[in-house]
C-alpha positions as CSV (number, residue, x, y, z in Angstrom):
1,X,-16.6,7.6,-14.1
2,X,-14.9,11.0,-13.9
3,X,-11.6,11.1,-14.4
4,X,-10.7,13.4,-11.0
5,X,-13.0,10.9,-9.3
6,X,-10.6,8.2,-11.0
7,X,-8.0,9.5,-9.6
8,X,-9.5,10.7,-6.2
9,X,-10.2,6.9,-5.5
10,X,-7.0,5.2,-6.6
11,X,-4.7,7.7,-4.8
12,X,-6.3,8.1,-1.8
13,X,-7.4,11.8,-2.7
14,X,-10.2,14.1,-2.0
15,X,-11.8,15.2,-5.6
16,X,-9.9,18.6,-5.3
17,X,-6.5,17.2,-4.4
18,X,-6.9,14.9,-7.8
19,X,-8.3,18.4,-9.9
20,X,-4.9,19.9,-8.8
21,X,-2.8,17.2,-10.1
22,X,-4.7,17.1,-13.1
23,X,-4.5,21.1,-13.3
24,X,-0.4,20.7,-13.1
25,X,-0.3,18.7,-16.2
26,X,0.7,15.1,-14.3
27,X,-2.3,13.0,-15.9
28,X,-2.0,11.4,-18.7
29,X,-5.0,9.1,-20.8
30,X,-4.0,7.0,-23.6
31,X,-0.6,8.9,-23.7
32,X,-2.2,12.2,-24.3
33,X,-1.7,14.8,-21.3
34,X,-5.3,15.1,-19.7
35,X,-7.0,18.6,-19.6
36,X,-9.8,18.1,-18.7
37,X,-10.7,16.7,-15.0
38,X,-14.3,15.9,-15.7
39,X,-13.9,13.8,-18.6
40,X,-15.2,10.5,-18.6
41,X,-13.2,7.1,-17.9
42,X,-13.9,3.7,-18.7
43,X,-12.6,1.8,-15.6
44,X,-10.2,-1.2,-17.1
45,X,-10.1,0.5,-20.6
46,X,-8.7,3.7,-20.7
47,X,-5.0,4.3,-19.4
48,X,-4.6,6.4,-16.4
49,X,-1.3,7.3,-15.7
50,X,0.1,9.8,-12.9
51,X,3.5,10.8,-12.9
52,X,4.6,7.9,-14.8
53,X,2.7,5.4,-13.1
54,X,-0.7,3.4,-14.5
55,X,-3.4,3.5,-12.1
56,X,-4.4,-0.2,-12.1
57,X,-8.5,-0.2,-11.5
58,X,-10.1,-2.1,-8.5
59,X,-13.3,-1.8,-7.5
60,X,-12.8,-2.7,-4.1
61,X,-9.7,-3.0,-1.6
62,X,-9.9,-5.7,0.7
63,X,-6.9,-6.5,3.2
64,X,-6.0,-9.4,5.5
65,X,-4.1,-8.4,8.6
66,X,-2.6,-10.4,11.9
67,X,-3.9,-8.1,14.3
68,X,-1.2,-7.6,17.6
69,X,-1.9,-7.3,20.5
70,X,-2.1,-3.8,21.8
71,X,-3.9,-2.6,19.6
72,X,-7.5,-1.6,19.3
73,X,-10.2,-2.7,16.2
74,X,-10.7,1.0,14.8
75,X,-10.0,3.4,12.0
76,X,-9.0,6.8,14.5
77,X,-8.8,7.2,18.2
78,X,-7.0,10.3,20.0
79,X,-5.0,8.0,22.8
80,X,-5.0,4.7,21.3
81,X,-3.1,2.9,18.5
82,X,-5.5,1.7,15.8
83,X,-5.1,-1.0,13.2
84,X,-5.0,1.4,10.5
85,X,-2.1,3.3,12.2
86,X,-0.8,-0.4,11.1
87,X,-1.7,0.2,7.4
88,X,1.0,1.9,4.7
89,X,-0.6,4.8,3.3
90,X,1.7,4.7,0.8
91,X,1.2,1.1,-0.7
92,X,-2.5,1.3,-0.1
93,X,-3.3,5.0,-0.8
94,X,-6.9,4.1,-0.8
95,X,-6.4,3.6,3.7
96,X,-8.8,6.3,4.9
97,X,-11.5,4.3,3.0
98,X,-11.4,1.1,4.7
99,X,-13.8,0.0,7.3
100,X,-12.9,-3.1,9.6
101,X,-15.1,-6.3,9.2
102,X,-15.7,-7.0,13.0
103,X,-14.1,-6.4,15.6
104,X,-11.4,-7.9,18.0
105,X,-10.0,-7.2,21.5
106,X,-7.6,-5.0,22.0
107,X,-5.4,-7.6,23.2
108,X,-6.7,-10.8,21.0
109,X,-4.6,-11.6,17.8
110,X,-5.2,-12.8,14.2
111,X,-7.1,-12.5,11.3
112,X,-9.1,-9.2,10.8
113,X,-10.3,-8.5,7.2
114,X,-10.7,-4.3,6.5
115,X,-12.1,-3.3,3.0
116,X,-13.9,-0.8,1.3
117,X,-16.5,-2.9,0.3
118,X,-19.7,-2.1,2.8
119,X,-21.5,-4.9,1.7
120,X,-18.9,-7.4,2.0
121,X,-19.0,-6.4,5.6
122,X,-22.6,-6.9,5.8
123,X,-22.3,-10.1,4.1
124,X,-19.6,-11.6,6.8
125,X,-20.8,-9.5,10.6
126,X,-24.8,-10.1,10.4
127,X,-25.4,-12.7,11.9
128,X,-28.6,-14.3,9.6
129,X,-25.4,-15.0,7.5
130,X,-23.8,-17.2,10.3
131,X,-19.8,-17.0,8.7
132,X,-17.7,-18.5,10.9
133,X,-15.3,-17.4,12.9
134,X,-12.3,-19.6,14.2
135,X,-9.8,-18.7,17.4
136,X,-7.8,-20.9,19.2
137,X,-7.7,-20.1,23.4
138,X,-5.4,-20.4,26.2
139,X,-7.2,-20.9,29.2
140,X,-6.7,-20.9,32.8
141,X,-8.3,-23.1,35.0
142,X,-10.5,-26.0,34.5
143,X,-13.6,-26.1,31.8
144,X,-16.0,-28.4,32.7
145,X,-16.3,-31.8,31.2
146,X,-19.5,-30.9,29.9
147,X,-18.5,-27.7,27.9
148,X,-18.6,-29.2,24.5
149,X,-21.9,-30.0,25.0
150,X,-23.1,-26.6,26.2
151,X,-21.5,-24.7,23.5
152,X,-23.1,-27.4,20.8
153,X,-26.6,-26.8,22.4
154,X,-26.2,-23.2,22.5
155,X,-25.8,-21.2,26.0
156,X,-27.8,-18.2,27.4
157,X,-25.1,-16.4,29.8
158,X,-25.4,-15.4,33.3
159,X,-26.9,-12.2,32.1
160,X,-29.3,-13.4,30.0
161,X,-27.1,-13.1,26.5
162,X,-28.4,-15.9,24.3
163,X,-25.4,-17.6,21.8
164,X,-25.6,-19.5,19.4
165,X,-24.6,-23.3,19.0
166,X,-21.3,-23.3,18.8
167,X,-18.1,-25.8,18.3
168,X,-15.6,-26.1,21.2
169,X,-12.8,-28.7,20.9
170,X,-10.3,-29.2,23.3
171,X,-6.5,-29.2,22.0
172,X,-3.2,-29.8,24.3
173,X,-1.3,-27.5,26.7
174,X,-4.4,-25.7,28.7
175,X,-6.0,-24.7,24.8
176,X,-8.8,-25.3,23.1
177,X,-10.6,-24.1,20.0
178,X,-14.0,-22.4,19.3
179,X,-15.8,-21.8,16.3
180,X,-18.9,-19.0,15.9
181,X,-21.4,-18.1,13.5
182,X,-21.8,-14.9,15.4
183,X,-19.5,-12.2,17.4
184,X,-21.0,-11.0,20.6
185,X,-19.6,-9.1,22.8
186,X,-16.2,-11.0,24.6
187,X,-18.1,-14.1,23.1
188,X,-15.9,-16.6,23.6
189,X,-14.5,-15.7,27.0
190,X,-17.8,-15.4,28.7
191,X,-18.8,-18.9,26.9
192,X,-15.9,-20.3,28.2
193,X,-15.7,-18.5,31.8
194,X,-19.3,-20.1,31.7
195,X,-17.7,-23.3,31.8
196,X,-15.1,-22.6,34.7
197,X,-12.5,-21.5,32.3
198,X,-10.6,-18.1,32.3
199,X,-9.5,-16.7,28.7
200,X,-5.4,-15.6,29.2
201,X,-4.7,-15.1,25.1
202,X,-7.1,-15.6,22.0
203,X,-6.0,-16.2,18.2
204,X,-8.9,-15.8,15.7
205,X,-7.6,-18.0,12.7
206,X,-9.7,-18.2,10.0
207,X,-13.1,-16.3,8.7
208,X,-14.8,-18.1,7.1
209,X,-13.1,-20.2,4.4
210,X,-10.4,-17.6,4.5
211,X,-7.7,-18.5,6.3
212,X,-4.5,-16.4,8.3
213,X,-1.9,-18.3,7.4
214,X,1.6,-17.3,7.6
215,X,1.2,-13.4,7.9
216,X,3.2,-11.6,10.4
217,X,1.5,-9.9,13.8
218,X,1.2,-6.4,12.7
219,X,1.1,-7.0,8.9
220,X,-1.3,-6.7,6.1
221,X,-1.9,-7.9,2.0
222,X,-4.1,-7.4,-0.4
223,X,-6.7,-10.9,-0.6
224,X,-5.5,-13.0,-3.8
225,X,-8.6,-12.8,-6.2
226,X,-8.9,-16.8,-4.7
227,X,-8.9,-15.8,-1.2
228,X,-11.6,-12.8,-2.6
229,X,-13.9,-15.9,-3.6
230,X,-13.8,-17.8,-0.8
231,X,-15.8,-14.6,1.1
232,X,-18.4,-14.4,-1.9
């Protein structure tokens, strides 16, 4: 790898901005000031360091964030705040890059995963891979007594949407929990207005093996490299 494109990916850079650091003298390799923006780097051998600070390689960036509510599932928008407006720039210079895996409603909470890796999203949003997806609802009115049933056979909606068996399981105080393999469009709130319920707050917990945990609304972390195998 080229050392500007080194740089360029660790920092959060376009390939020039890294070419003028380089230029000013700021690089060094092995202890040696770098000259040279187009020589070659061995990712987790050589020693970058900028301005006094080793550039630690990763391949990938791959963050877990507790969505809030409030806030919509997208990297820019011109009225609304996104959940990269969440997302330090500073600790995680590499933000631009990140695509989010899924979606959620602007006003449903919990887990949402955003990385760099495009096939890592590929792997956990088509649905022929069937990862699961776990939320936790409070819901007005009364489901049916039947509902577990339905979603276990697998509903086709009022307008002809066909989902997937699904778990529902019914917890106290008005909630329940749902479990997909897929995300359609407001998936579980249809599924469950199907069933005389109305949605008022959803919670998606866990994707996957991965689970939320204890992290804040509105905050993110990098994955552990254990969390990083429980997507693989």
């Amino acid at each position: 790898m080229r050392l500007d494109q080194y740089i360029a990916r660790l920092q959060g850079l376009t390939r020039k901005q890294a070419r003028a650091v380089i230029k000013r003298g700021r690089v060094q390799v092995a202890g040696v000031v770098a000259k040279d923006h187009g020589r070659r780097i061995a990712p987790n051998v050589d020693t970058v360091v900028v301005d006094g600070e080793t550039l630690a390689w990763e391949e990938h960036l791959t963050l877990m964030l507790n969505k809030p509510t409030g806030v919509i599932t997208a990297t820019e928008d011109r009225s609304e705040r996104t959940v990269l407006d969440l997302i330090d720039g500073n600790a995680y210079p590499r933000k631009r890059d990140l695509i989010c895996v899924g979606r959620l409603d602007k006003d449903t909470t919990g887990l949402l995963l955003l990385t760099t890796d495009g096939a890592l999203v590929q792997r956990l949003t088509h649905p022929k891979h069937g990862t699961e997806k776990r939320y936790v609802a409070t819901v007005d009115g009364v489901i049916e007594p039947d509902a577990a049933t339905r979603f276990a056979g697998g509903m086709t909606l009022r307008d002809g949407t066909v989902c997937r068996p699904a778990l529902l399981e019914r917890l106290e105080d008005g909630r329940v929990r749902v479990v997909l393999g897929e995300g359609k469009y407001h998936q579980v709130k249809r599924m469950i207005a199907a069933c005389g319920g109305r949605v008022t707050s959803l919670h998606r917990e866990s994707v996957g093996h991965l689970q939320l945990g204890s992290l804040a609304p509105g905050e993110c972390r990098r994955l552990t490299p254990a969390e990083s195998e429980l997507l693989d």
